[in-house]
N, C-alpha and C positions, 0 to 999 in steps of 0.2 A: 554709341560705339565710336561714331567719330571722336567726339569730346575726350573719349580715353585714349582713342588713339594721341590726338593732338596733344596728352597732356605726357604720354609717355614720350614722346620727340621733345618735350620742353625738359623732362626731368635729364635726356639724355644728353641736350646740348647744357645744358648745368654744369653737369658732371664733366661734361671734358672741356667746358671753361674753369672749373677747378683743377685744372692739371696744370694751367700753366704756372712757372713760377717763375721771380723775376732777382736778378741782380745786378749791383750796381758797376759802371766800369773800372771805377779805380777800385777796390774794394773786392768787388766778384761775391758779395757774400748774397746767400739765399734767403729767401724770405715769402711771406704771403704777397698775392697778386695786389701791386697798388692801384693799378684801374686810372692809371694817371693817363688820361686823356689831355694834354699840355694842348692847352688854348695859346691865345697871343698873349706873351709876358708872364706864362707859366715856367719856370727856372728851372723843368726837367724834360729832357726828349727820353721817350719810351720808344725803344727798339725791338721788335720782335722776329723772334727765330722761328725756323721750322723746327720738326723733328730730326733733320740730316744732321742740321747745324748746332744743335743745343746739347750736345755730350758735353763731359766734363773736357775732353780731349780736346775739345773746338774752342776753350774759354780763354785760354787767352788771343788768341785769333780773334774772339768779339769784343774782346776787351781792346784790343789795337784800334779796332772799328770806334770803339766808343770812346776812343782816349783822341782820334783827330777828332767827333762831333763836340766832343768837352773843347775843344782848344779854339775851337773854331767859332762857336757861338756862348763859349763862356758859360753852357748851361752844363748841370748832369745828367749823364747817362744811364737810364737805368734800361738793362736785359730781361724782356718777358721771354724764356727758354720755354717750350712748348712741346707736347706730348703729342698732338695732331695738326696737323694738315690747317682745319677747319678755323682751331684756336685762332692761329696767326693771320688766315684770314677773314675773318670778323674782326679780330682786335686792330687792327690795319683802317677793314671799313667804317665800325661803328666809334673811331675815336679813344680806343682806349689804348693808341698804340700811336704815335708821331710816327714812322718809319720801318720799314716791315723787309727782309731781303726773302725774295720769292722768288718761285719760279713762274714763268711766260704765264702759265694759265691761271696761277692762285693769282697773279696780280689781273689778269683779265676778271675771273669772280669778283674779286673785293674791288676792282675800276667797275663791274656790272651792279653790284651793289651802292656805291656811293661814288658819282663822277667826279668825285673830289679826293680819290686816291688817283695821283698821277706817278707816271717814273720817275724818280730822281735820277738814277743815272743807273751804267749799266756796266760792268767789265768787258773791256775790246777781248780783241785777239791781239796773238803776237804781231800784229801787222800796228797795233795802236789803234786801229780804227773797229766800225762796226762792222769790215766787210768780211772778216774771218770770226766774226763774236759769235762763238758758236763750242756746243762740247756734244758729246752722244750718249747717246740711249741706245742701252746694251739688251738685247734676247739671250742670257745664257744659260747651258746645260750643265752638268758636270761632266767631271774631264774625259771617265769613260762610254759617256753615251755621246760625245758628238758623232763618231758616225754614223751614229744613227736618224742624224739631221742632214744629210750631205744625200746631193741630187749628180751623182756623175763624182767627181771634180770638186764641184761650186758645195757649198752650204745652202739649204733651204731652210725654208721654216713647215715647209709642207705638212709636217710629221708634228705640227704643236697642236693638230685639230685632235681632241680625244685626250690631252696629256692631263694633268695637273697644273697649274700656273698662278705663279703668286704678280700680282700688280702691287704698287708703293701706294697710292690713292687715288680717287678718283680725279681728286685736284693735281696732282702731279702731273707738268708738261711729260716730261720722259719717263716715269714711273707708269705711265697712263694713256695720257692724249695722243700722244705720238706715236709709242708700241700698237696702243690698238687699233688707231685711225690707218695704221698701215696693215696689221691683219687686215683687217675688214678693205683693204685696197685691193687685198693682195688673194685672198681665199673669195672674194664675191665675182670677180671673173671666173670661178668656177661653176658649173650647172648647180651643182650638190648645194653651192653656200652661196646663191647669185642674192638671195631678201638677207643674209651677212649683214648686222649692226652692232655698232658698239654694246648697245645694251645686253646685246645676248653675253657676250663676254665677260660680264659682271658676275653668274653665279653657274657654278657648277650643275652638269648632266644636259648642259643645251651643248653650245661650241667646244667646253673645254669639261674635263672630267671632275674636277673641283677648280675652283679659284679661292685664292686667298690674296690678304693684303695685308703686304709689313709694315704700312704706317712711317717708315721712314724707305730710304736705300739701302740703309743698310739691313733694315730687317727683313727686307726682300731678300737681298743675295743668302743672307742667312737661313730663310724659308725654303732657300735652293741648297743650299750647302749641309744642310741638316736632313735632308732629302725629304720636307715638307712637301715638297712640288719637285716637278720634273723641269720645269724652264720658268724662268723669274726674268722680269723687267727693272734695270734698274739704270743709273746713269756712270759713267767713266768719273768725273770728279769727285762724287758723294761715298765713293768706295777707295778715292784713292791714296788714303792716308792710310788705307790697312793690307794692300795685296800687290805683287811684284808682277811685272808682267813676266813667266819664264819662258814662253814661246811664242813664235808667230809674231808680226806687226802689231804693236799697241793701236788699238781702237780700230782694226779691220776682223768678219770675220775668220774663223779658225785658231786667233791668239787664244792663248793660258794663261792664265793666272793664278799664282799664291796666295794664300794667305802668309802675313808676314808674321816672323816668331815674334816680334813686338807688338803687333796689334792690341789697341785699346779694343774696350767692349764696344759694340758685340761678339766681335770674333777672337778674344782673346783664348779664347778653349778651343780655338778652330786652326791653331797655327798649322801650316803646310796641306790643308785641304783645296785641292784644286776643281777649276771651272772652265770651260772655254765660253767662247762668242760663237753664236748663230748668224748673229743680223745686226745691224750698227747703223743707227742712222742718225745721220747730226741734227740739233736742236740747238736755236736760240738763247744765246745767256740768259743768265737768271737776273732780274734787276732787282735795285733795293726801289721799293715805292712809299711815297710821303702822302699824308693825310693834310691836305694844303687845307684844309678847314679846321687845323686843330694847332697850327704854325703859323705868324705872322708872315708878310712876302718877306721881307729884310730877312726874316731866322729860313724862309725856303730859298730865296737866293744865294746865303751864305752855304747852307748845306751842299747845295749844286757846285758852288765855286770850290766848296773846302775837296768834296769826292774828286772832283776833275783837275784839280790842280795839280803841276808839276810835283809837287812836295809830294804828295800824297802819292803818288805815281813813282817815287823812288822812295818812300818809307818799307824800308823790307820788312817790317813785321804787318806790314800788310800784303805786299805784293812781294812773295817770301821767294826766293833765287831756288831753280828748279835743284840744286843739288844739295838743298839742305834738309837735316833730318827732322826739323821742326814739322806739327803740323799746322796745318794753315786752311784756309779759304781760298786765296789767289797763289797762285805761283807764277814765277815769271821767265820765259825763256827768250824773249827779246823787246819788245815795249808797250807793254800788255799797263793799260792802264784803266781810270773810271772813263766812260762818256756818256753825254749827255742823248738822251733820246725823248720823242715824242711816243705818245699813244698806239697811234698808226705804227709803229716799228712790229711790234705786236699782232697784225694784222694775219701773217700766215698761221698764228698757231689759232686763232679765232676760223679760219675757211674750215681746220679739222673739223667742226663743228656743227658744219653745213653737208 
């Protein structure tokens, strides 16, 4: 039994390493996975995406990513675009991936798997530095059930024990780590829910009536807006090239938001469906992290140098001016650029865990 067991988790991790696929930067064209694990004096760096980031919407925004690493170390770029979570980090730890953009916790698993995935660098905040590097992790409902989240006045989450609730991954800082590590802060001071764990929150008829997961952000907010679920976890950046904030303070709760009449997919058949915010809590940037076992130092030094450099730091098709219609990865509303971080930066989203 075990054996069958073991062998059905190997045919399932197969299969969603066959989902990834990859394209080059200049070119953008698709193809089967090349498995290019670029050693020292290997003349291609392999980039891998999440699922947030690998729409077609997002490609040339990776393609800008890949057009400073081409410029900078003379090699090609090639995009492994990814269907899961898990993909991007394995292909990050075991090598088949030079440079990977993640979030706080998939780069903590694939740094727990191979100490030779470290950060390359990280996008500041508008301050330029790490001390406002930070975006949030949203609890929302649709637009007509928030009152039914509100304690007085204030918004609770009180009322998410018993609902439906879709999560992004298990890997997911803000899709995940973050949402749940705070239920579980926040409902265990109570008598009812004081032995309150993450784990419970994973599958429906314990904490929460169903759960589900979207595999990306956006297909959580979409598991919310399809009324899959009654409250989804998802983050303010990964939704922000599809929906308008129409009320309330952006990223506080009680705002609204649109879907926008141009929305790329997923929500292109969802224009003008509305959501609000429950709960908002800030999270850590997302870093791009390198496979310094799979890069000579001279090709990981340049990388570091090329990401933090001034140039880069004012090339708008990477760090795209908050009022343009392009979509993008970075936007910039004052001097929001790369920096360099260590390991230990990382440190708070790792205590969640404890």
């Amino acid at each position: 039994m075990k054996k069958l067991f073991l062998s059905v988790l190997t045919l399932m991790f197969l299969t969603l390493v066959g989902c990834a696929s990859s394209e080059t930067s200049g070119e953008g064209t698709s193809g089967s996975d090349s498995n290019s694990g670029s050693g020292s004096g290997d003349d291609t760096i392999t980039i891998a995406w999440y699922p947030n980031e690998s729409g077609g919407d997002l490609k040339e925004a990776r393609q800008s990513i890949g057009k400073m690493v081409e410029d900078a170390t003379g090699k090609k770029v090639e995009h492994k675009t990814t269907t899961d979570y898990i993909i991007a980090i394995e292909a990050i730890a075991n090598g088949n991936a030079d440079v990977a953009y993640m979030g706080a916790q998939g780069y903590i698993e694939a740094h727990k798997k191979n100490e030779n995935v470290k950060p390359l660098a990280v996008s500041s905040g508008e301050s330029g530095t790490l001390e406002d590097a930070q975006y949030y992790s949203w609890l929302a409902v649709k637009e007509g059930n928030m009152n039914k989240y509100k304690n007085g006045e204030e918004f609770s989450i009180n009322n998410i024990a018993g609902k439906s609730f879709s999560f992004v991954s298990q890997s997911s800082t803000s899709g995940f780590k973050v949402p749940s590590a705070g239920i579980v802060s926040h409902f265990s001071e109570m008598d009812k829910y004081s032995d309150l764990t993450q784990k419970d929150l994973l599958k429906g008829g314990e904490f929460f009536s169903q759960v589900q997961f979207g595999g990306s952000h956006q297909g959580s907010a979409v598991n919310l807006i399809t009324d899959k679920t009654e409250v989804a976890a998802f983050c303010d950046v990964c939704v922000g090239n599809y929906v308008e904030n129409v009320e309330g303070e952006h990223n506080r709760p009680g705002a609204v938001y649109s879907v926008a009449e141009d929305a790329a997919e997923p929500f292109s058949q969802l224009a003008g469906e509305k959501f609000g915010l429950i709960s908002v809590t800030p999270v850590l940037n997302a870093p791009f992290a390198m496979n310094t076992n799979t890069m000579s130092e001279d090709t990981q030094k340049t990388l570091v140098d090329a990401f933090t450099s001034d140039e880069t730091a004012n090339n708008k098709e990477i760090f795209v001016p908050e009022d343009s219609s392009d979509n993008a990865l970075f936007f910039t509303t004052g001097k929001e650029r790369f920096v360099k971080v260590d390991n230990s930066w990382f440190d708070p989203i790792r205590e969640l865990s404890k």
